[in-house]
Z-matrix of the N, CA and C atoms (Angstrom, degrees):
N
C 1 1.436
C 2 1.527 1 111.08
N 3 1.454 2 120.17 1 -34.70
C 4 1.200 3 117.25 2 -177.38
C 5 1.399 4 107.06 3 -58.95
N 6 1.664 5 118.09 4 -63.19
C 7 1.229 6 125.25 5 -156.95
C 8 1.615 7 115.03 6 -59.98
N 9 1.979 8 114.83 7 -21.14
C 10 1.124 9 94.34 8 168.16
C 11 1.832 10 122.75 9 -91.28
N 12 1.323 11 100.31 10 9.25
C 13 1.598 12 117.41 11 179.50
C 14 1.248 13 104.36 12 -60.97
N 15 1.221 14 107.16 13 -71.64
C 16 1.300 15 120.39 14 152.62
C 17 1.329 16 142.41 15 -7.95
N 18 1.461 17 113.75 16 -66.52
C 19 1.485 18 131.87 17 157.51
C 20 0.897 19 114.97 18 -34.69
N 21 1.192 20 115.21 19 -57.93
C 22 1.877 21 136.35 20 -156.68
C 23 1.553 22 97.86 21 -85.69
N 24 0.888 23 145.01 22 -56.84
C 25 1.303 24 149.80 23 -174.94
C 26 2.133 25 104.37 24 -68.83
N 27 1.019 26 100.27 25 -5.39
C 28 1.829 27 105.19 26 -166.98
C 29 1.463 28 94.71 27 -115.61
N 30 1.351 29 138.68 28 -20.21
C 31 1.993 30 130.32 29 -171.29
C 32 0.729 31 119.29 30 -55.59
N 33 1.602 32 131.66 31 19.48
C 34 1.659 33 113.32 32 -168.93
C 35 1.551 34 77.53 33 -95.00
N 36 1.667 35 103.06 34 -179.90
C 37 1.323 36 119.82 35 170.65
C 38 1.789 37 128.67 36 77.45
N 39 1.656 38 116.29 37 176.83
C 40 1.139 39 80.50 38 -165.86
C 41 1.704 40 110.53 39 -107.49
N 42 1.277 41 117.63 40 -16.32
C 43 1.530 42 127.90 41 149.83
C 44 1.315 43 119.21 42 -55.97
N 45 1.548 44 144.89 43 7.94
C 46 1.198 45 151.40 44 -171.68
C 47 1.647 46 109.13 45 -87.68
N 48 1.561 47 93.72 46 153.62
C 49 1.917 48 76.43 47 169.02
C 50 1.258 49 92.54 48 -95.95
N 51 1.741 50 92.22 49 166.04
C 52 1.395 51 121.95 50 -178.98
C 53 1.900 52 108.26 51 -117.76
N 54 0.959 53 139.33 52 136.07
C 55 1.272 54 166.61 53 -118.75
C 56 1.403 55 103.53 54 -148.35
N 57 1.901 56 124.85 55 93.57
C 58 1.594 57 111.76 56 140.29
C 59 1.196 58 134.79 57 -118.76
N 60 1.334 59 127.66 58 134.65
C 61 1.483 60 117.23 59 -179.71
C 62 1.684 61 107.16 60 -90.89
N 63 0.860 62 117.83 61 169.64
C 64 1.513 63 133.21 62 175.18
C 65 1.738 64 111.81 63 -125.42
N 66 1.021 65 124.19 64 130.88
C 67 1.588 66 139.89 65 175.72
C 68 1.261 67 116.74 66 -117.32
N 69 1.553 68 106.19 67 138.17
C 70 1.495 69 120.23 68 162.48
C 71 1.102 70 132.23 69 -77.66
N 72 1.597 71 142.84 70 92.90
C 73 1.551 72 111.82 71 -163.51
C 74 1.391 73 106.16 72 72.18
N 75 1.476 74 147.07 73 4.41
C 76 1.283 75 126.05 74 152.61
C 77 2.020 76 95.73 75 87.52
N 78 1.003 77 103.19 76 9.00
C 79 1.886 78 106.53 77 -165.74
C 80 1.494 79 107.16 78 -127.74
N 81 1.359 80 114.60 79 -33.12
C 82 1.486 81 120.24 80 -169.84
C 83 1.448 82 97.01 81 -115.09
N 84 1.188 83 127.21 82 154.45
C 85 1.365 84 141.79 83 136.21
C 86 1.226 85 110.78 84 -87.02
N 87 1.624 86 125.73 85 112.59
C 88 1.171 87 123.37 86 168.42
C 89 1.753 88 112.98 87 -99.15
N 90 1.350 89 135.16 88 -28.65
C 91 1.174 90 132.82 89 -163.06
C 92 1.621 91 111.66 90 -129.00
N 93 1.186 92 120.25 91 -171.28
C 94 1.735 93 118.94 92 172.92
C 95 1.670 94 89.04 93 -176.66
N 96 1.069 95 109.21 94 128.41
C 97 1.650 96 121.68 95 151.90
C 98 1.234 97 95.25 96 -118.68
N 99 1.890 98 93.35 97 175.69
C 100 1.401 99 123.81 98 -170.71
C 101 1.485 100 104.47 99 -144.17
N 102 1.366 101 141.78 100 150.53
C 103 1.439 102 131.63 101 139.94
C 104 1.233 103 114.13 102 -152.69
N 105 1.150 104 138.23 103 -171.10
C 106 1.670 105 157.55 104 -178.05
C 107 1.527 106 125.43 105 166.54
N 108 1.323 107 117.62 106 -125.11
C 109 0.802 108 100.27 107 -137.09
C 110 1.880 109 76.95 108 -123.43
N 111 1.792 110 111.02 109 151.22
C 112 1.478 111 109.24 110 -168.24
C 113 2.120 112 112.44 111 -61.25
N 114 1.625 113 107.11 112 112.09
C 115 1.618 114 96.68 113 179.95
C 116 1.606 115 97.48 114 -70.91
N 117 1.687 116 131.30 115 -43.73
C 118 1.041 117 112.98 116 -175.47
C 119 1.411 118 140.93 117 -51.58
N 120 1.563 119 102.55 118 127.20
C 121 1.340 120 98.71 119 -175.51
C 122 1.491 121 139.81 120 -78.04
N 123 1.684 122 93.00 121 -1.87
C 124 1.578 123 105.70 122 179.47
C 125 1.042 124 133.87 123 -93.04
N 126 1.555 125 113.30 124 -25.38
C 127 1.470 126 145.94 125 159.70
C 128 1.896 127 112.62 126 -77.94
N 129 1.770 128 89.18 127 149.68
C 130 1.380 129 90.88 128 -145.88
C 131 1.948 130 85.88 129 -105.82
N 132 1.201 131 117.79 130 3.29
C 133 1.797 132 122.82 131 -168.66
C 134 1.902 133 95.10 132 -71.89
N 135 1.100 134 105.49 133 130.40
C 136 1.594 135 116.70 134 178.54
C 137 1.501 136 107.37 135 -58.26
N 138 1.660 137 125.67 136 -52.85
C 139 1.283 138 139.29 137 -156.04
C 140 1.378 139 104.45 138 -102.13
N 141 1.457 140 133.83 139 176.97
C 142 1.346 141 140.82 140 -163.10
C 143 1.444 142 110.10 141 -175.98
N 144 1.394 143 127.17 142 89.37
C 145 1.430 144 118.59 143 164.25
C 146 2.032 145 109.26 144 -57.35
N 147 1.613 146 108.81 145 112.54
C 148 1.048 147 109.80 146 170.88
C 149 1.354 148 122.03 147 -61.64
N 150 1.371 149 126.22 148 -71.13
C 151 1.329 150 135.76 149 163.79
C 152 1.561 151 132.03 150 -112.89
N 153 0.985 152 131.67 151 155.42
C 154 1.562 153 123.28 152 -172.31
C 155 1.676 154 91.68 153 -168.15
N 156 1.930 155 100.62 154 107.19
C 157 0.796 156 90.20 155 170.68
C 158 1.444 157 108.24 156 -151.67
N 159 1.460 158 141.44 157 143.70
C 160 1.857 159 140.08 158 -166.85
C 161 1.724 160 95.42 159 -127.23
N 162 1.256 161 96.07 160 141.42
C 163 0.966 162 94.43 161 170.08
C 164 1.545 163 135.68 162 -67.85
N 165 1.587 164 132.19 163 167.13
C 166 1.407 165 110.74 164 -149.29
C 167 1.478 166 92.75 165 -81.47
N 168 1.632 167 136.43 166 -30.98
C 169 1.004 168 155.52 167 -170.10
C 170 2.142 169 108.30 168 -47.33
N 171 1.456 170 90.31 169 -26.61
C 172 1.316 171 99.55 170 -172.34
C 173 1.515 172 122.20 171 -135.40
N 174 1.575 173 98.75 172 8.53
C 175 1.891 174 112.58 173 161.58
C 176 1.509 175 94.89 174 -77.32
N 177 1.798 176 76.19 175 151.74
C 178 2.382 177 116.31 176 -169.74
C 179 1.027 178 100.83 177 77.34
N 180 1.584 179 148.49 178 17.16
C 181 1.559 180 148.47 179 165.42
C 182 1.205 181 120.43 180 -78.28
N 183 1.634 182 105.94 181 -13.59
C 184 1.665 183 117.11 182 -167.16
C 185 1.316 184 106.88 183 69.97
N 186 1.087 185 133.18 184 19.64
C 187 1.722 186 132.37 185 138.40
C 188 1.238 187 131.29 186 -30.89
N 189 1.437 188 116.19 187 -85.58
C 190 1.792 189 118.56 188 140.97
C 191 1.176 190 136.86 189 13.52
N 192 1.541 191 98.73 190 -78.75
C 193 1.355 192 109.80 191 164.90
C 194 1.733 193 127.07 192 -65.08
N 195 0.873 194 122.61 193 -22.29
C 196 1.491 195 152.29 194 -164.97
C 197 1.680 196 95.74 195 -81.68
N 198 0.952 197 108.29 196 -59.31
C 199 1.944 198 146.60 197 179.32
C 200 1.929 199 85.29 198 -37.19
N 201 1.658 200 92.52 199 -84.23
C 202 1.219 201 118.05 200 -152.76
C 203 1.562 202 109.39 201 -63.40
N 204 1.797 203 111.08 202 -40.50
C 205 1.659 204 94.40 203 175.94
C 206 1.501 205 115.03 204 -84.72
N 207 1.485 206 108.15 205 39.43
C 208 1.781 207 112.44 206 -178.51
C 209 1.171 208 84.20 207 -118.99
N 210 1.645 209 127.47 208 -52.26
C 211 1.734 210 105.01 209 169.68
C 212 1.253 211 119.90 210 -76.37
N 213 0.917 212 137.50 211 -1.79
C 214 1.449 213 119.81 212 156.08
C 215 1.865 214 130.69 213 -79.95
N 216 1.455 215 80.54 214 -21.98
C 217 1.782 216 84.46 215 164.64
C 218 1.469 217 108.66 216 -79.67
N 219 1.411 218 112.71 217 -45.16
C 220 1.715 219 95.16 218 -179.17
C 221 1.803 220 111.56 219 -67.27
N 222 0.779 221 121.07 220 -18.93
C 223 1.800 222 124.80 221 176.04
C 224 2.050 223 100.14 222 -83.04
N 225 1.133 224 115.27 223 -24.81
C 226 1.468 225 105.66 224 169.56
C 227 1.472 226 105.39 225 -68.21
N 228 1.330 227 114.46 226 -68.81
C 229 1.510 228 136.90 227 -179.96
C 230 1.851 229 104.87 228 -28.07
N 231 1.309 230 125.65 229 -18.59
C 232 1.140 231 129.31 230 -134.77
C 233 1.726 232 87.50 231 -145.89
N 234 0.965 233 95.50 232 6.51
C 235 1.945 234 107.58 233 172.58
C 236 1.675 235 99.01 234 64.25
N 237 1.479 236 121.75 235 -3.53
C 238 1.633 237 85.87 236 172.67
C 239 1.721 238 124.37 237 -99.53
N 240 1.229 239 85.04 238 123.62
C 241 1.754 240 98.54 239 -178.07
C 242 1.187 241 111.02 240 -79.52
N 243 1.358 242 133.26 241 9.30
C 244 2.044 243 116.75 242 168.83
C 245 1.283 244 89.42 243 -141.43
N 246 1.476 245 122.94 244 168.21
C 247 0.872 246 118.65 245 -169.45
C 248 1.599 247 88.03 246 -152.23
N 249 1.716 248 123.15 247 173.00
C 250 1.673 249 135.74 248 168.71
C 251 1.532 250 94.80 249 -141.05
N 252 1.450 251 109.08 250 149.01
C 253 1.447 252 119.05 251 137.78
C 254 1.176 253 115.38 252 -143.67
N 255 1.535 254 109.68 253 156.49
C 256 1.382 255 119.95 254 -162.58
C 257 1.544 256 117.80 255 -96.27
N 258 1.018 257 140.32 256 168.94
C 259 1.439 258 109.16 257 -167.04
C 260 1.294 259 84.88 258 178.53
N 261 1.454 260 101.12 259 126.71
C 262 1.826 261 112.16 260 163.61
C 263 1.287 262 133.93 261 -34.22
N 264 1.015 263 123.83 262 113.93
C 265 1.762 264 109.91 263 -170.40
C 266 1.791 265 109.15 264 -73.89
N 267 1.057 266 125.45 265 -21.75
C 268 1.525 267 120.65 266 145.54
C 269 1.419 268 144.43 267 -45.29
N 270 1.381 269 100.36 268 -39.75
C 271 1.291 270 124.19 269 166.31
C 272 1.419 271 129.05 270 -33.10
N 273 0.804 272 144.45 271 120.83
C 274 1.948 273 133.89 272 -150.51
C 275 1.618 274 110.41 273 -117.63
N 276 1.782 275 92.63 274 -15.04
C 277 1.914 276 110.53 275 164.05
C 278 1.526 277 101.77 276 -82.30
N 279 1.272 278 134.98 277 -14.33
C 280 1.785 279 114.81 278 170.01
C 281 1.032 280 114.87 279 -62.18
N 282 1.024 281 153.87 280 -25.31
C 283 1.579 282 149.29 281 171.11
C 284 1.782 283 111.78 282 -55.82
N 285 1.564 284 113.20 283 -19.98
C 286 1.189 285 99.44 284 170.30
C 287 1.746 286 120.68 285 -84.57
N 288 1.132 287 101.32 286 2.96
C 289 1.783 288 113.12 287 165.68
C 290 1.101 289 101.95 288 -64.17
N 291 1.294 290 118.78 289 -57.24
C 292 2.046 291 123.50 290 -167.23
C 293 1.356 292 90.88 291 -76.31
N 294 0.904 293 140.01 292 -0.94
C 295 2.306 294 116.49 293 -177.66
C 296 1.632 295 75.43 294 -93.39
N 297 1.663 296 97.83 295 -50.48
C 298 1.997 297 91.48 296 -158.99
C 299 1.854 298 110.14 297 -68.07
N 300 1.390 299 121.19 298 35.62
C 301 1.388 300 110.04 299 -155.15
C 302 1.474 301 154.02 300 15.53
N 303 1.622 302 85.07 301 57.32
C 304 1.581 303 100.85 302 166.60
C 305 1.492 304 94.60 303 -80.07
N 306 1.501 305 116.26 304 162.76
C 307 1.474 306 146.37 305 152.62
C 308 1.101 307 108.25 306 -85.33
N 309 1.369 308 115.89 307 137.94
C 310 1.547 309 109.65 308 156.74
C 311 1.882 310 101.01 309 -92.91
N 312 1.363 311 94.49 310 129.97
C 313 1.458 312 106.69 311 -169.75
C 314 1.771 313 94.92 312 -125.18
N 315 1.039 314 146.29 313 -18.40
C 316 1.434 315 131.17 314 -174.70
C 317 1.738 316 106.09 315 -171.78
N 318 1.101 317 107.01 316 -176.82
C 319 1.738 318 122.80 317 -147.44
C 320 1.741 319 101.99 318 -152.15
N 321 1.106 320 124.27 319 141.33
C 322 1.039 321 104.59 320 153.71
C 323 1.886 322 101.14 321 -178.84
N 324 1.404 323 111.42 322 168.32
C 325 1.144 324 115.08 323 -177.30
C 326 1.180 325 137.36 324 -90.76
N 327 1.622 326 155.88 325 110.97
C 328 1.536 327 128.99 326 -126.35
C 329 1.648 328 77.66 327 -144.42
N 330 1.643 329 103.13 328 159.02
C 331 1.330 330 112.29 329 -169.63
C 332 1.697 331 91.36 330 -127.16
N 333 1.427 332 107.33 331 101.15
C 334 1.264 333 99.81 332 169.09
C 335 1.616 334 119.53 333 -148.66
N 336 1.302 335 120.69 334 154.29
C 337 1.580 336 130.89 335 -159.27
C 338 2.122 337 111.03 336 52.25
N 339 1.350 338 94.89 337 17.17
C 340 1.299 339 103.01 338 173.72
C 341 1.730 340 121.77 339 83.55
N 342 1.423 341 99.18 340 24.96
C 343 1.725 342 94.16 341 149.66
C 344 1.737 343 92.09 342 -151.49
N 345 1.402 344 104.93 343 -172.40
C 346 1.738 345 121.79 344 -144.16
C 347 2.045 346 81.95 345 -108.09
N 348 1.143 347 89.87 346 117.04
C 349 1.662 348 93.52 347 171.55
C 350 1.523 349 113.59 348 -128.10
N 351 1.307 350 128.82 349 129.77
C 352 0.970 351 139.29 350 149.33
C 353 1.058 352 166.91 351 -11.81
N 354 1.545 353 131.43 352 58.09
C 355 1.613 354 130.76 353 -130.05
C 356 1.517 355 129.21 354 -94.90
N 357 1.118 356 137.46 355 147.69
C 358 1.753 357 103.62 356 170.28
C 359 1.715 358 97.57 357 -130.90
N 360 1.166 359 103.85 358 127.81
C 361 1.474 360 115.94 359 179.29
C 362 1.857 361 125.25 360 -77.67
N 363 1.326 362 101.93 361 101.08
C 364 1.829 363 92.01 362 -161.69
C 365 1.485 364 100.11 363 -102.46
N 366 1.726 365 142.56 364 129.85
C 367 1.185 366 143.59 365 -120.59
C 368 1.916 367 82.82 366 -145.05
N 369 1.623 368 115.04 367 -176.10
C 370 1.100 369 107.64 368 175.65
C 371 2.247 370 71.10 369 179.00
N 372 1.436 371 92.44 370 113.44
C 373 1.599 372 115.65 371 165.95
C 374 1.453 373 118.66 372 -30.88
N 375 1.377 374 103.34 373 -71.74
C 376 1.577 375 145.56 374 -176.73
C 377 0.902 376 122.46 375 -107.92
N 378 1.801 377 140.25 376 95.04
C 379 1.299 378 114.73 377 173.26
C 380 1.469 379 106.91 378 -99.79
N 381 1.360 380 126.80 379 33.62
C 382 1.237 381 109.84 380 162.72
C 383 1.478 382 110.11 381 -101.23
N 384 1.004 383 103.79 382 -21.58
C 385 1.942 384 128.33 383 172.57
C 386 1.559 385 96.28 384 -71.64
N 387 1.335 386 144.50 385 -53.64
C 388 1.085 387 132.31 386 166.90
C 389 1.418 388 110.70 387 -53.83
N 390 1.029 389 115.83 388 -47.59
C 391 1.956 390 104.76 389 -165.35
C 392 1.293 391 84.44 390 -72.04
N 393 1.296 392 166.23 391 -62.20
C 394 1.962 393 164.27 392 -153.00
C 395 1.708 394 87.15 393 -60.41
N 396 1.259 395 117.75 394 -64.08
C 397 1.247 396 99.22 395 -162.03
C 398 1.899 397 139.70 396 -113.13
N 399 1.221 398 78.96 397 17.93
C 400 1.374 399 118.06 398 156.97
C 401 1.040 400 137.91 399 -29.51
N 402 1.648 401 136.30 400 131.64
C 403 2.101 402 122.21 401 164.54
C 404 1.520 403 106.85 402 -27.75
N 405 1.485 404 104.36 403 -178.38
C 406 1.429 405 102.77 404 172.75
C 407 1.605 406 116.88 405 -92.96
N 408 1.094 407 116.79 406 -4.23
C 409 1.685 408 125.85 407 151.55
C 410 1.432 409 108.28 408 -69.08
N 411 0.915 410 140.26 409 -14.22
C 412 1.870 411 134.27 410 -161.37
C 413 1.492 412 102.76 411 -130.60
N 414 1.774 413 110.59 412 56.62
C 415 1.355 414 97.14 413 157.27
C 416 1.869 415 104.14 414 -158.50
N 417 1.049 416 118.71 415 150.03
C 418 1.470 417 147.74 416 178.13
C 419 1.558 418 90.22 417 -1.25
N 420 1.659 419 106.20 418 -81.15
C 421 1.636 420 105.67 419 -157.45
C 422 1.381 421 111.21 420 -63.05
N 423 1.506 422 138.72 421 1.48
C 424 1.000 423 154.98 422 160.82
C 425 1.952 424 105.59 423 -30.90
N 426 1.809 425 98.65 424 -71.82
C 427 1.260 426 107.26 425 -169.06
C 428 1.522 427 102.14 426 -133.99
């Protein structure tokens, strides 16, 4: 709760994160992404989807996708054309990076809530070339 307090209270500007939720019917919040600008220092992608996440109640709706070509338009808007996100290698939702054409481009090990977990970094060249050629959730007139 803190860290998205945080968020929300920090969006001004143009290195800031930016914050979308997604709704069902205008009544539910089912989803929330995040992105900005790349923190990794090893990777060379300008943009960074921070979080992207729907609830399980309302994953295969095309939410996700919906989610994701809204952060990628605000990371176009914002001049960055590639983007990474990092993503648990446990995680059994990373595979929707590869339908949405992420690459897996890197790996790495992250130390967080106090043990060493496992990451896989899924990248995308072009996201204006992704939103053109994209599912029918993953493109411009979408959002």
């Amino acid at each position: 709760m803190v860290m998205w307090a945080r968020a929300i209270s920090n969006v001004e500007g143009a290195r800031k994160e930016q914050i979308l939720v997604i709704e069902e019917d205008k009544s539910c919040v089912v989803g929330v992404g995040s992105c900005g600008f790349n923190r990794d220092r090893v990777t060379t992608h300008s943009g960074e989807v921070y979080t992207l996440y729907i609830h399980p109640n309302h994953q295969s709706k095309g939410y996700g996708e919906q989610l994701l070509a809204g952060l990628f338009n605000i990371m176009i808007a914002r001049n960055y054309n590639t983007a990474l996100i990092w993503v648990l290698a446990l995680n059994p939702s990373r595979f929707f990076y590869e339908v949405m054409g992420g690459k897996r481009v890197s790996e790495r090990e992250e130390k967080l809530w106090g043990t060493v977990l496992n990451e896989i970094g899924y990248a995308w060249e072009d996201l204006a070339s992704a939103l053109e050629k994209g599912r029918p959730g993953l493109r411009k007139e979408l959002l």
